[in-house]
N, C-alpha and C positions, 0 to 999 in steps of 0.2 A: 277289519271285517273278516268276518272267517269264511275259508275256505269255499264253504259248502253254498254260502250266500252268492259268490262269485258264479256256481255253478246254476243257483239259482236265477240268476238274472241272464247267463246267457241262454238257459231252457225259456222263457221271456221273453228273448228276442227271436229265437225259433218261432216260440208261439205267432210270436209279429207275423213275421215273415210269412208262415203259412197263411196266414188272413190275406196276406196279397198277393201269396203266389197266384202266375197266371194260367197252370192247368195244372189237373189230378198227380200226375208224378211229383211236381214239383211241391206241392202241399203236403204230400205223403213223404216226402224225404225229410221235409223242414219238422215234421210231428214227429219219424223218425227219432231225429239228432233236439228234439226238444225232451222227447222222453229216455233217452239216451241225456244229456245233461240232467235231467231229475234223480235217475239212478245214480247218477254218478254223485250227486247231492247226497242221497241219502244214505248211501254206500261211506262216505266221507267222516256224516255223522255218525254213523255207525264204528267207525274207525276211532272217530273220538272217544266212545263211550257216550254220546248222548242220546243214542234211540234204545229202546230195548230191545231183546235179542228175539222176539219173536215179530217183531215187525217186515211185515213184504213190501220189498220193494216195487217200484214200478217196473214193469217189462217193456218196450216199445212194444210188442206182436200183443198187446193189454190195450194201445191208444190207437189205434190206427186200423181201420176196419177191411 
């Protein structure tokens, strides 16, 4: 499994997470460190050579309002 997939499934478990956190900080930090793992996903693939070079990543201060 590459890399990036790993990354991808623990932004996944974030996402979980936030669904049951039980107040506003704590769902905000979980969407945080879930769009912090996405970056780091795509960042990865990027590394690889498989995104193209004009692709934007995701920011966390992008998911989280």
């Amino acid at each position: 499994m590459k890399q990036s997939q790993h990354f991808l499934e623990n932004a996944e478990n974030c996402a979980q997470l936030a669904e049951r956190a039980a107040d506003e900080p704590t769902y905000n930090r979980y969407k945080r460190m879930e769009a912090a793992w996405r970056a780091l996903a795509v960042e990865q693939d990027w590394l690889n050579g498989e995104i193209v070079q004009n692709a934007k990543p995701v920011k966390a201060s992008e998911t989280v309002g």
